[in-house]
VOPAGU-2260 file (C-alpha; in pm, 1 decimal, decimal comma):
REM VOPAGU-2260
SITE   aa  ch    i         X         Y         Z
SITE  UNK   A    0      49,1   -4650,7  -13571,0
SITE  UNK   A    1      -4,0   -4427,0  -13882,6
SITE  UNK   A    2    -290,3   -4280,8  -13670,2
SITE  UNK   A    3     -19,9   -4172,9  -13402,6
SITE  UNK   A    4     187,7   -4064,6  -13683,1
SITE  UNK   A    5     -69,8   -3800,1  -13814,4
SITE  UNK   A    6    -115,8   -3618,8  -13427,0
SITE  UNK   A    7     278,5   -3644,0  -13360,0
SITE  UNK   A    8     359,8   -3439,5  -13661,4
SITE  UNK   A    9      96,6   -3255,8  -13801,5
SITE  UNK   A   10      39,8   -3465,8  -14093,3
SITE  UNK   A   11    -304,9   -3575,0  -14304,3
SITE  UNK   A   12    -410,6   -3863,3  -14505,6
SITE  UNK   A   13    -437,1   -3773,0  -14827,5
SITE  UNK   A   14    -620,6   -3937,9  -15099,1
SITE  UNK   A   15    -689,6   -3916,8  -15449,5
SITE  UNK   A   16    -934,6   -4116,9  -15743,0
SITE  UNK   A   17    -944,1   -4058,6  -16080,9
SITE  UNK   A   18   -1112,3   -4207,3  -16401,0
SITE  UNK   A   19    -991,4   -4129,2  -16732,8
SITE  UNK   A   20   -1130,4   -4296,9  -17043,5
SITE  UNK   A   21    -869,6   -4434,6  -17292,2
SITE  UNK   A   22   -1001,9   -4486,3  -17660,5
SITE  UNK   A   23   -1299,3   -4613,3  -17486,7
SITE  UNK   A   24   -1167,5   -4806,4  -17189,5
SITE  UNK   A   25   -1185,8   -4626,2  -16873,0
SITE  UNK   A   26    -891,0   -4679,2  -16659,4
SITE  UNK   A   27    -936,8   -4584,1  -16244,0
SITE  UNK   A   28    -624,2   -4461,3  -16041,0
SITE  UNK   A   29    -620,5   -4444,1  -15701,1
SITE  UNK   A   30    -332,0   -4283,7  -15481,2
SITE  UNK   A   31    -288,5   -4235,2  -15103,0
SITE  UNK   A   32     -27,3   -4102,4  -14824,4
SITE  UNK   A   33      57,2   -3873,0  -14575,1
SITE  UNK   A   34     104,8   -3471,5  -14629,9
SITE  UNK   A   35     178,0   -3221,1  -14445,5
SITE  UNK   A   36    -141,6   -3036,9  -14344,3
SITE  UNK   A   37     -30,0   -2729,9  -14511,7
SITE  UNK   A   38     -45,3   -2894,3  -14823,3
SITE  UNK   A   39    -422,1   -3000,5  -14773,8
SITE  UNK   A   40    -518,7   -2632,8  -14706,7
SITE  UNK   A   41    -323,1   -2457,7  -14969,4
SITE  UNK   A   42    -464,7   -2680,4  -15211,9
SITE  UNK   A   43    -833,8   -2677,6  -15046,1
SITE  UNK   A   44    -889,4   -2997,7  -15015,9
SITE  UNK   A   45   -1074,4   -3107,9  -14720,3
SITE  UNK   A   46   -1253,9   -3388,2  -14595,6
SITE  UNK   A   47   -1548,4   -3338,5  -14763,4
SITE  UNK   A   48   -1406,0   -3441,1  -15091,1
SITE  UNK   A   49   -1330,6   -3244,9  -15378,2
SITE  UNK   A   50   -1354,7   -3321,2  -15768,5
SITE  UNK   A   51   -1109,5   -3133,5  -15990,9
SITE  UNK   A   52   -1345,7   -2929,7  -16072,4
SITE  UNK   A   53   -1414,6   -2792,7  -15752,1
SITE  UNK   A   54   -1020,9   -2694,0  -15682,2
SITE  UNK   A   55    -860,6   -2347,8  -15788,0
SITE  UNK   A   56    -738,3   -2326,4  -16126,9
SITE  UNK   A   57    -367,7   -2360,5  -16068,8
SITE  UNK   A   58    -426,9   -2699,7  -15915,9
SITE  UNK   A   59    -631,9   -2795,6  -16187,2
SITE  UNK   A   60    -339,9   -2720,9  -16438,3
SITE  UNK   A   61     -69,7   -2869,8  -16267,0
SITE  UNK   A   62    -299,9   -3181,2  -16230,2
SITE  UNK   A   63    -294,8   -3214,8  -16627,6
SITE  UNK   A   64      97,4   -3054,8  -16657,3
SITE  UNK   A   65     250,3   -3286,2  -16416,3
SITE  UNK   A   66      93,1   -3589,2  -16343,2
SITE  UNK   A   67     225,1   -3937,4  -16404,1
SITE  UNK   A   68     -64,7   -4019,8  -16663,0
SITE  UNK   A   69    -151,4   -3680,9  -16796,3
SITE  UNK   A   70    -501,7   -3710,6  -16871,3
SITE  UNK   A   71    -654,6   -3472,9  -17115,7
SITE  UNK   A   72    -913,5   -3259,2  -16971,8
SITE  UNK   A   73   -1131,8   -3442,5  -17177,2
SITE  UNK   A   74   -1054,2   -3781,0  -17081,1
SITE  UNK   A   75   -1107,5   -3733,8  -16713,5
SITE  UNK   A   76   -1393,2   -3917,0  -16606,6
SITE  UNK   A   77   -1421,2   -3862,1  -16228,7
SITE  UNK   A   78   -1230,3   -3734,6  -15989,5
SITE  UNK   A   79   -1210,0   -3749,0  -15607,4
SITE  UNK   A   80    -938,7   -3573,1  -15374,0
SITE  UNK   A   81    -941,3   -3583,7  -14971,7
SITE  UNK   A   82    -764,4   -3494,2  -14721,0
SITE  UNK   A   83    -819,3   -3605,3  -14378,8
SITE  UNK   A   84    -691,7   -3592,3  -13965,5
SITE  UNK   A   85    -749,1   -4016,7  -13973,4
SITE  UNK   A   86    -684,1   -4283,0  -14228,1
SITE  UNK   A   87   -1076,4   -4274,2  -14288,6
SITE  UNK   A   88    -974,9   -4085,5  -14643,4
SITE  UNK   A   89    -805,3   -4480,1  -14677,3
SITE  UNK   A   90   -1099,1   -4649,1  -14670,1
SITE  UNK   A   91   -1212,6   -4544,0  -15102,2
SITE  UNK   A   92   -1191,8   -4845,3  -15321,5
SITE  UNK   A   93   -1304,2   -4917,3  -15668,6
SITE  UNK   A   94   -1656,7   -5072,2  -15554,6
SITE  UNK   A   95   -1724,9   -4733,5  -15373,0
SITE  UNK   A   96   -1614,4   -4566,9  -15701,1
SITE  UNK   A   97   -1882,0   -4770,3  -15878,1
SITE  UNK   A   98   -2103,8   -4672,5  -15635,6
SITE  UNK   A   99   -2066,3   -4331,1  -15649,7
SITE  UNK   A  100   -1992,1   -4252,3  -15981,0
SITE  UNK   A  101   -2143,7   -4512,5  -16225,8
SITE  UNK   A  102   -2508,5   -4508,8  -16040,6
SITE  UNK   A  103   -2473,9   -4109,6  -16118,3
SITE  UNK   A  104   -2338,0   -4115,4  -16487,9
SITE  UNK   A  105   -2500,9   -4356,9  -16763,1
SITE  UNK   A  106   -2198,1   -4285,6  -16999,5
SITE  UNK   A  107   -1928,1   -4443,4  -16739,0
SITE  UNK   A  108   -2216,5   -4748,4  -16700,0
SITE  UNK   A  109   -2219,6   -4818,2  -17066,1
SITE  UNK   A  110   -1876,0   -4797,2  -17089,1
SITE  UNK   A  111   -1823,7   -4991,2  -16789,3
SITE  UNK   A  112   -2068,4   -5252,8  -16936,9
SITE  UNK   A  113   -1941,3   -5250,9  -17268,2
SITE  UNK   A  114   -1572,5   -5376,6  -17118,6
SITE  UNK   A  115   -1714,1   -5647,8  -16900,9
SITE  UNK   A  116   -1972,8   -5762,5  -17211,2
SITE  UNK   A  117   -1597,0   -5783,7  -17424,6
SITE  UNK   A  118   -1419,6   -5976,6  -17172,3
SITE  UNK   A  119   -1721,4   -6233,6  -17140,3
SITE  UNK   A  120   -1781,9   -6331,4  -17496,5
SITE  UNK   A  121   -1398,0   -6339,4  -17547,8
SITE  UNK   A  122   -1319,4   -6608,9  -17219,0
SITE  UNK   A  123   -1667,9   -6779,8  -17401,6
SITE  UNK   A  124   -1475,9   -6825,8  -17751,5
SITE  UNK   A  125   -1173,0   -6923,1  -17571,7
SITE  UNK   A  126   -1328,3   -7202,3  -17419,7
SITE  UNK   A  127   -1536,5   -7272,3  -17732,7
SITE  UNK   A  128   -1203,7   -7255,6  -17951,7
């Protein structure tokens, strides 16, 4: 159905992952619909997958002006924005986020391992307590 959707009125799927650490806990947002496929193209974002880095400058300000969380620059983590003709942009998740972007950066790992170490010994003194 949403595939029919996309041909019958020129839309894309359109998705979007970002990581932003948070005094030290790194919080991952993930977002996804359909746009218009003018809105893909203005913005250049494609189907190979860009990283807010990688789009124009205006985008990259009215990512930190106006989104819901407003990260700070320096808080972002990762990013990941796609647009594409099928639902396949649908198919990103937080395991392939781990994947991708924790295999490539040893700070995210640490703090990713740091947070599940935490959560561990605290469920271990709740049980001990």
């Amino acid at each position: 159905l949403l595939f029919a959707f996309i041909f019958a009125s020129n839309a894309m799927c359109y998705s979007e992952y970002y990581a932003v650490n948070r005094s030290g806990t790194v919080r991952q947002y993930f977002d996804r619909f359909c746009v218009h496929r003018e809105h893909c193209v203005n913005r250049g974002i494609d189907e190979q997958c860009q990283t807010l880095q990688q789009l124009d400058r205006r985008i990259q300000v009215s990512f930190f002006s106006y989104h819901h969380t407003r990260p700070s620059r320096r808080a972002l983590v990762q990013s990941r924005f796609c647009c594409c003709e099928t639902d396949r942009c649908n198919n990103f998740n937080n395991q392939m986020a781990y994947e991708i972007f924790v295999q490539d950066s040893p700070d995210i790992r640490n703090v990713l391992n740091v947070q599940i170490i935490l959560k561990i010994q605290s469920i271990t003194r709740e049980k001990e307590g």
